[in-house]
N, C-alpha and C positions, 0 to 999 in steps of 0.2 A: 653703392651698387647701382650701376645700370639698368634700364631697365630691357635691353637685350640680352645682360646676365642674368637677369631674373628670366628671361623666356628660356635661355637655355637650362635653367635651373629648375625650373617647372618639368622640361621637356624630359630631362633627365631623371627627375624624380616620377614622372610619367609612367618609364619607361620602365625603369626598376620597379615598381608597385603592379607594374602589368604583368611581369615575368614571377613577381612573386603569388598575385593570385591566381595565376595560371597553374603555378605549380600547385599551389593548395588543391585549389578544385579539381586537379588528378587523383590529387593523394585523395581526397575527400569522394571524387563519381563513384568509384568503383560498380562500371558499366551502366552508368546512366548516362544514357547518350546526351541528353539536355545538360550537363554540366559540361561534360567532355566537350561540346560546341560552343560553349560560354568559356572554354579555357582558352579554346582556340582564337574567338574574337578576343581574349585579353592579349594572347602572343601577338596578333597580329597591331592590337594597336601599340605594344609597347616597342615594335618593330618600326612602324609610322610615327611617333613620338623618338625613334630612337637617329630618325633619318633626319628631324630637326638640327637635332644635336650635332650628326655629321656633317650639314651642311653649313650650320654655325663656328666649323671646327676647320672649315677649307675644303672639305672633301665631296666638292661641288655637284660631280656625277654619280660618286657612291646615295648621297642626300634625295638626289631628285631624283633617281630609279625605286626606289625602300618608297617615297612618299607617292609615285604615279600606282604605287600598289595598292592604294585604299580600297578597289573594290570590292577586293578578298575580307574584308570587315565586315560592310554589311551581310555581305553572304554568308561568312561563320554566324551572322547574329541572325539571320533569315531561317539558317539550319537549326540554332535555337531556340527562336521563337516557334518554329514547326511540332519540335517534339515537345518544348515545353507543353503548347497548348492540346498538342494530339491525345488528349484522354478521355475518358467517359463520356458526357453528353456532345463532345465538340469534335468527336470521331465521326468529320464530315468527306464525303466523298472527293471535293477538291481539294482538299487536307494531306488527304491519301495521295494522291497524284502530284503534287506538290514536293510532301516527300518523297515519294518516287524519282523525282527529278533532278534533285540535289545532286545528283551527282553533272548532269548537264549544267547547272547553275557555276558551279565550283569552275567547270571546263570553259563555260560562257566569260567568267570573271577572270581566268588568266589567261584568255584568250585577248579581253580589254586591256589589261595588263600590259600583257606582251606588244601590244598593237600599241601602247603610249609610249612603251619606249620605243618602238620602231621609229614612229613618226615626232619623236621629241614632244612631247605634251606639253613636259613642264622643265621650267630652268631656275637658275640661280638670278636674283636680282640683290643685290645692295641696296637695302633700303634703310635698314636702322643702324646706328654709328657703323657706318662701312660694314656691315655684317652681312653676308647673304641670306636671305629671304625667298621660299621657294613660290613662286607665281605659275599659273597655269598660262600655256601657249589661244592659240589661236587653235594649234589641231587640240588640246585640251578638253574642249566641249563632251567628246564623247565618253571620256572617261569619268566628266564632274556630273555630270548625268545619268549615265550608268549607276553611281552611286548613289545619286538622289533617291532612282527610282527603286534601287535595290533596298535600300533604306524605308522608302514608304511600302514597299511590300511588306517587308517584316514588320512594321508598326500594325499593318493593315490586319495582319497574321494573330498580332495580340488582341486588336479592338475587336476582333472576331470572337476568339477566348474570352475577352472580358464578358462579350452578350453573352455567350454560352455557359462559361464556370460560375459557379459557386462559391460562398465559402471563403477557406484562406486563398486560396489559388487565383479569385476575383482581385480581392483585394492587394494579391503579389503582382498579377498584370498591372493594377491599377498605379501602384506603387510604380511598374515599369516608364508608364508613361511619362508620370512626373519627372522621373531621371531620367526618361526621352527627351523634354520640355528642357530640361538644365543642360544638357550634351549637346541639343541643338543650337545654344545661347551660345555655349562654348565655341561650337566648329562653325557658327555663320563668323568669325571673325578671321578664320583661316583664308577664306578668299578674298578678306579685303583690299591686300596688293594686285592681285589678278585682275580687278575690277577697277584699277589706277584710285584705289581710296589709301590715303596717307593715314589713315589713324592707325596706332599700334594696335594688334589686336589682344587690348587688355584680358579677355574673357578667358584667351587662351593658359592664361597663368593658372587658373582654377581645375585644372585639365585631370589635375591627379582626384581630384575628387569623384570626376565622374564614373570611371570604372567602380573605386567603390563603393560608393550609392548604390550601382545599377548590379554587383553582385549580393551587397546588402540585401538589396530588393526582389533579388531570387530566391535566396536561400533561407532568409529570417524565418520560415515557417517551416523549413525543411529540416538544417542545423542550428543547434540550441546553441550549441558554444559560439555562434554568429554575434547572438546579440549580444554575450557578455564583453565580445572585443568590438560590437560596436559602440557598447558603453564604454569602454575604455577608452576607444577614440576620440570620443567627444568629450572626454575627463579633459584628454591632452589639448584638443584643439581652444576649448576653451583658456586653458593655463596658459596658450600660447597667446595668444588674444591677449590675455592681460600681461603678459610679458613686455609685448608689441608696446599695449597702452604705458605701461611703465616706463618703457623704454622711451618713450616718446616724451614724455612728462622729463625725465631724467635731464633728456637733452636741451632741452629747453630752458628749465630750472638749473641746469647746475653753474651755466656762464655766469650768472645773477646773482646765482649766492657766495662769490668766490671761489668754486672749484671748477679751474680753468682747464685742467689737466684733463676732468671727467669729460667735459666740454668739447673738449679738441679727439675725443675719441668714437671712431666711424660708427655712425647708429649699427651697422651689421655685425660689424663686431660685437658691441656690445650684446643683440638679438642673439649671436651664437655662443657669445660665451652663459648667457639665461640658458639656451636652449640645452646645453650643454649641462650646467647644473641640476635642469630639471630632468635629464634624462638620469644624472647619477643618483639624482633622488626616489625617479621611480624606482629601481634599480634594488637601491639599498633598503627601500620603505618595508618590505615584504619579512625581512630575515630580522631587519631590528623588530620590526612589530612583533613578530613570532618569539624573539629574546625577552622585550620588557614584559609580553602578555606571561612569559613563561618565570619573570622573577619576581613578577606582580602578583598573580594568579597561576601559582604552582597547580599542575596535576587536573585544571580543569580547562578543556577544550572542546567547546561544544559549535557546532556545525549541521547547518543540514542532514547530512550523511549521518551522523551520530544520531538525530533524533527520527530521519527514517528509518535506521537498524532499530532503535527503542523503538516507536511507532507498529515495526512488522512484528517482532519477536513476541507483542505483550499481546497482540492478536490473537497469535496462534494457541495463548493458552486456553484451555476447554472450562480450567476446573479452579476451585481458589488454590489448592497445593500449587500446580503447576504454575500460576498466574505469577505466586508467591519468590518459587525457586527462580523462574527467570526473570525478574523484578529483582532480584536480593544479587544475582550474576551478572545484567546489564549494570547494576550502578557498583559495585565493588571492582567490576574489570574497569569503569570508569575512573574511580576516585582511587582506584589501588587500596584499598582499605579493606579492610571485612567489616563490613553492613547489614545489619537485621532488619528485616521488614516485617510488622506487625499489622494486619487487618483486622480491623476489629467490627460488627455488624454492629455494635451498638455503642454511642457517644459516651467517652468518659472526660468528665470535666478535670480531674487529677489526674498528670501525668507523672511517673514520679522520673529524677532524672537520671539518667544515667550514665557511667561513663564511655563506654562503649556508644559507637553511632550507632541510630535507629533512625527509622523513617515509619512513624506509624499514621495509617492513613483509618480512618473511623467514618461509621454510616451515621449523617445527620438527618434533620428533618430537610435542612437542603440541597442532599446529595453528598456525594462524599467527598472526604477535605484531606488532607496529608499533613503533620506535623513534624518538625526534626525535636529530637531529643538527642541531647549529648553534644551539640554539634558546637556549642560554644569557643572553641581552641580551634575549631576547624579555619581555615583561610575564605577569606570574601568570595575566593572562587568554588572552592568546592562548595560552602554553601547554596551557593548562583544554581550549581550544577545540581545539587541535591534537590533546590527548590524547585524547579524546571522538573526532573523526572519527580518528584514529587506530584505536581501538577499532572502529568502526563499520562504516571501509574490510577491517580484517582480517577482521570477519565477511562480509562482499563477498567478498572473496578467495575464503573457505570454501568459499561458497555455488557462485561462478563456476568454482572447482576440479571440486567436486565434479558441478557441469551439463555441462563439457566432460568428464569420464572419462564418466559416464553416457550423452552424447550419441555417443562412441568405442567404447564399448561395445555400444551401439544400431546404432549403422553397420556396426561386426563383424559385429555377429547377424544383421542384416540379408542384409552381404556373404556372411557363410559360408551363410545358409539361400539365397542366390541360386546361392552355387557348386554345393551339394547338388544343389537341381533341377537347374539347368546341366549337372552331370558328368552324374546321371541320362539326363539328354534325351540326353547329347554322346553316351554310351556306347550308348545304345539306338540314332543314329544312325549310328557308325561301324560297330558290327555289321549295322545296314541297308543301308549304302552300301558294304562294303567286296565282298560276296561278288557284286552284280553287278556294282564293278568288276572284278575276277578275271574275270568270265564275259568281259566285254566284253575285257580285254588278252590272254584264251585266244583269243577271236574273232578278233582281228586281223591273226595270224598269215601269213591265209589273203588278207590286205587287199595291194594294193602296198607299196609300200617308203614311199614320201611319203605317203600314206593312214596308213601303220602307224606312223612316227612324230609326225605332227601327233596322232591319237590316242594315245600314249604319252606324249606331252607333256601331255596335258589331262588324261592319268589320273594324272599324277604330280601338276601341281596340284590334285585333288581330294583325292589321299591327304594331303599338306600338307595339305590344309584341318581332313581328318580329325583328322590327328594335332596339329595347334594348338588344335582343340578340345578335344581332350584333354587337350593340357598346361595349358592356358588353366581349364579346369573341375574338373581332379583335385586333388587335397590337396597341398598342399605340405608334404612332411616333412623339415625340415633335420639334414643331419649334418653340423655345422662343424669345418673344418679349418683349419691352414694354408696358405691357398691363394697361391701365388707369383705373383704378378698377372704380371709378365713373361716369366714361361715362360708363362703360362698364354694369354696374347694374342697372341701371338709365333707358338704351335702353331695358335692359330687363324686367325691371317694368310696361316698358308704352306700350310694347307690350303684357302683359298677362291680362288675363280679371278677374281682382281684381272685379269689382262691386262694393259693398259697404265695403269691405275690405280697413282698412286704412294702410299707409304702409308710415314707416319713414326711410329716409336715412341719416346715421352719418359716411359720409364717405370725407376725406380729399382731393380735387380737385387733393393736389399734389402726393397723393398716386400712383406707381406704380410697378404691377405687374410681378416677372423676369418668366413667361409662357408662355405656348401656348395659342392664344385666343380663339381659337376655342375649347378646351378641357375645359377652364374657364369659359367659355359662356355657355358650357351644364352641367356642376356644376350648377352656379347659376339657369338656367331653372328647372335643375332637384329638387332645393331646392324651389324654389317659387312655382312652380307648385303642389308640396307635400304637401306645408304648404296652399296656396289657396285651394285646394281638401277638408282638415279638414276644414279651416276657412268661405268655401261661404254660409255653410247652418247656420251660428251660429251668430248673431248678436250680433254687440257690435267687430266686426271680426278687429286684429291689427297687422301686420307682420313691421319689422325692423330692419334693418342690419344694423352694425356697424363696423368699419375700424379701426384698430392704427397699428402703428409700434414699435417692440418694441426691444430689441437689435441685434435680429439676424433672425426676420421674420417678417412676416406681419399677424395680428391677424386678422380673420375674426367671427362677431358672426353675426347669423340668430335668431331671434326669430320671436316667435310667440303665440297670447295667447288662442291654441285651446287646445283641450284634453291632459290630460298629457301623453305618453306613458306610456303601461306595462309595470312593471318592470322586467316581464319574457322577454319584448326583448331588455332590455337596453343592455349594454355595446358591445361586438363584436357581438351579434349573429343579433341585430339591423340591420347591415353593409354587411351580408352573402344574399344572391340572393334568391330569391323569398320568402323572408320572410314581409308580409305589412299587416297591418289592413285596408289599403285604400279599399273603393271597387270601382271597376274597375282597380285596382293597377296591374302592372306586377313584382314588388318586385323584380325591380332589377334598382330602382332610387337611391338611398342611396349606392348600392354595386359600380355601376357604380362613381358616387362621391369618393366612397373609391380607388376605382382605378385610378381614377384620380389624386387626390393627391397623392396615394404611387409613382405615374410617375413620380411628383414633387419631391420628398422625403418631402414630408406634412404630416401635419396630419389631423385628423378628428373626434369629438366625441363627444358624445350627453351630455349636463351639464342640470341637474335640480338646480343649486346654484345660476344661475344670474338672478334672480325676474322674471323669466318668466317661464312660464310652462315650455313652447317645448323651447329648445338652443340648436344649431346646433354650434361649436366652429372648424374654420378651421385656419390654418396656413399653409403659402408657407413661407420657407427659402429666405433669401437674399442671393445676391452672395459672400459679402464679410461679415463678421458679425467683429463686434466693440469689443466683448469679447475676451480676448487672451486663453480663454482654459476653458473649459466644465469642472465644477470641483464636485464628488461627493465624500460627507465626513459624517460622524457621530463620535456620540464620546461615549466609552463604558463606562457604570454604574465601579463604584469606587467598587472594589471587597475586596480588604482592607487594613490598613498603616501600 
């Protein structure tokens, strides 16, 4: 191959790579003017690169009209350096006016244009094997100049930007430059004939590189998928390299060792038919790889994309059920299998195995870990994949741990700074309300008899009010004892005035209680007293607690068989302070109980399921409990085989 075939080769390949990023960066502006004038300098040079070609080809005046057009380049690249740099802190006043101007700049540059062909600028010479070679004239000057200086404006355009931006934007000018520095290398060899210098101008072979460099160096901050095809470019340009190197070794070596034949055949040849391999290799690489991963490693295909959908979805859950349910749906839509996932808060060193897949992930002392059970028949891949969301659920775990203590914590602070004010107000209002009650029950003395108790009666529900406020809003400080749950309810039974209320205790002699007695004793008060209030005017009137222990508490039920609650105040809002259908109630019996157990770490909550109207269901914790570990599991619907 010649080395004027290689120019025309270059020029051609040029010109094509100029039309194709031209195209891209339309498809890709959409109305950013800064790419749209970077498309236009690509057309324009692949139009200047394509006038090479013509002139290498015979077509002497079509060549040297297309090349006296250069001025229109730097001017597309003058219009893009403008709006490139025109943003934020570099929105300067000559900037402004500048842009303004482009449009004279465009009219000024095909006005040079036009005025190079009038006066013939530039012609044809024959300089390399007979080939024509485009040289600038003697009138020439004003057009190689005009270019210069249009050229150093737009550089001057970016050194400005670079002072001024920041950031990725700095460092994309800065980037510009150097592909200014390499562009420059290239085009100082274009006027070497013009200038009566005989060296070929090697540099110009290089030509296709420079557009993409200098779009590279635009956009890499801007589009992502830039840089993965500018990795890919440099995958290939190195393989070519070594091709080149090979090729070259080949030629040399194969006369030497007997294969004359190899020997006698044209290095570019041999360079194209590599080249040519290697493209059917990229080609093909993608869909086999995709085939052997998929005969190798059935059913598991894991990606970026895969683990940012796992990554978003394990987020969003609040609570361990829900954590659970879409844990157990990402990896069975994965593996196609149905998969159970097991959480467990506390480490068990026996796992027993099973044959169904699980993934149970357990809390250690070092955080929590994931294990496969079952998984033995599964393939290397789906394992891979199970171990991966394995890994990924237990950092889920972590995260969802640590947002409910923090959320519990939050709510304490919360509760304890509402009881603060609470007590505050409560204490300030009993001292207000208590001393003109007193006035008012000295007063009454002096009232009738039926006057002096209806008042006596109202003053007594005030002071109850008083003093539920008080119990309701003070500190709870527990001193835990053993407390004998059946003496202890039994003393309270026969001290409240049941009347014709019957009342049954199923409570085990040896049950006891790890609380305070005094905080348990006004639970039970407050629940007897509640349920006698409903049951004295109702005949046929039945209340009955019940006791068991059961692995890790101690179960308490109240019933009774008066009205059933509305279902407007079942669940929590039942439990919230001054909410009662009693009358004479201060609606804050039941808050009060609730507070009591949450002192406990208990619970408390109202059941319509156990053949009694009203069921009041409490539990206080034991100190040590018989279970080794709180275990919550579910298993996901079979998505497909």
């Amino acid at each position: 191959m010649t080395i004027s075939l290689m120019f025309e080769v270059s020029m051609l390949i040029s010109s094509v790579c100029g039309l194709l990023v031209a195209a891209w960066l339309l498809w890709r502006a959409q109305n950013q003017g800064e790419l749209q004038a970077l498309a236009g300098f690509a057309i324009m040079m692949a139009i200047w690169c394509f006038g090479h070609v013509a002139l290498f080809q015979g077509y002497e005046q079509v060549g040297v009209h297309i090349i006296l057009a250069n001025p229109l380049m730097p001017t597309f690249f003058l219009h893009f350096a403008i709006r490139f740099v025109y943003s934020g802190s570099a929105k300067d006043v000559w900037l402004r006016r500048l842009a303004k101007n482009l449009p004279w700049f465009y009219l000024t540059s095909i006005a040079v244009v036009l005025q190079s062909w009038w006066v013939d600028a530039g012609a044809a010479s024959q300089t390399f094997d007979t080939r024509s070679f485009f040289v600038f004239t003697d009138a020439g000057a004003c057009n190689l100049v005009y270019t210069i200086l249009m050229g150093m404006l737009a550089h001057g355009v970016l050194l400005f930007g670079w002072y001024r931006h920041t950031g990725n934007k700095k460092r994309s000018i800065l980037a510009m430059f150097g592909v200014g520095a390499w562009g420059l290398l290239l085009a100082t060899s274009f006027v070497f004939p013009s200038f009566g210098i005989s060296w070929f101008p090697y540099p110009m072979l290089l030509l296709p590189t420079y557009l993409l460099l200098l779009v590279y160096a635009v956009v890499r901050y801007q589009i992502l998928s830039v840089n993965a095809f500018a990795n890919r470019a440099l995958l290939w340009l190195a393989m070519m390299l070594v091709i080149l190197c090979l090729i070259s070794v080949i030629s040399v070596v194969s006369g030497r060792v007997g294969l004359q034949a190899l020997a006698n055949v044209p290095s570019w040849q041999l360079w194209l038919y590599s080249l040519l391999t290697l493209v059917v290799s990229a080609l093909i690489y993608q869909p086999l790889n995709r085939l052997i991963s998929r005969l190798i490693y059935p059913g598991a295909v894991l990606n970026e994309q895969v683990l940012d959908t796992w990554s978003t979805q394990l987020k969003e859950a609040h609570d361990w059920a829900s954590l659970i349910s879409v844990g157990e749906h990402l990896l069975s839509s994965q593996i196609r299998q149905n998969i159970r996932i097991d959480v467990q808060h506390h480490h068990k060193d026996n796992l027993k195995e099973e044959r169904a897949l699980a993934l149970i992930v357990n809390r250690t002392d070092q955080g929590w870990h994931s294990v496969l059970v079952g998984w033995n028949d599964a393939s290397p891949g789906m394992r891979l994949t199970a171990e991966v969301f394995g890994s990924l659920f237990s950092t889920s775990c972590g995260l969802l741990e640590r947002s409910l203590a923090l959320a519990v914590a939050e709510r304490k602070r919360l509760d304890e700074q509402h009881l603060v004010e609470l007590g505050s107000l409560s204490a300030a209002v009993a001292h207000e309300l208590r001393n003109p009650l007193n006035i008012i029950s000295m007063a009454a003395y002096d009232a009738p008899v039926e006057t002096r108790q209806h008042i006596q009666t109202q003053l007594k529900r005030a002071d109850r009010l008083v003093s539920d406020m008080l119990v309701y809003s003070g500190g709870l400080a527990l001193h835990k004892t053993k407390v004998p749950l059946h003496a202890l309810v039994a003393s309270i039974v026969a001290q409240s005035h049941l009347g014709e209320i019957e009342c049954q205790l199923d409570i085990d002699d040896a049950i006891e209680l790890p609380a305070d007695y005094q905080r348990v004793q006004q639970v039970f008060i407050n629940l007897i007293d509640n349920a006698v209030a409903f049951l004295r005017n109702q005949a046929g009137g039945k209340l009955a607690i019940q006791a068991r222990v059961s692995a890790d508490s101690v179960v308490i039920q109240v019933h009774n068989n008066g009205p059933k609650i509305d279902e407007a105040l079942t669940g929590e809002v039942l439990f919230q302070p001054f909410v009662t259908k009693r009358a004479g109630g201060s609606g804050l019996g039941l808050a009060i109980v609730r507070r009591i157990l949450d002192a406990h770490q208990g619970r408390i909550f109202h059941r319509s399921d156990a053949g009694w109207p009203v069921t009041f269901e409490l539990s206080f914790p034991l100190p040590q409990s018989t279970s080794d570990d709180a275990t919550v599991s579910g298993t996901a619907p079979v998505i497909g085989h």
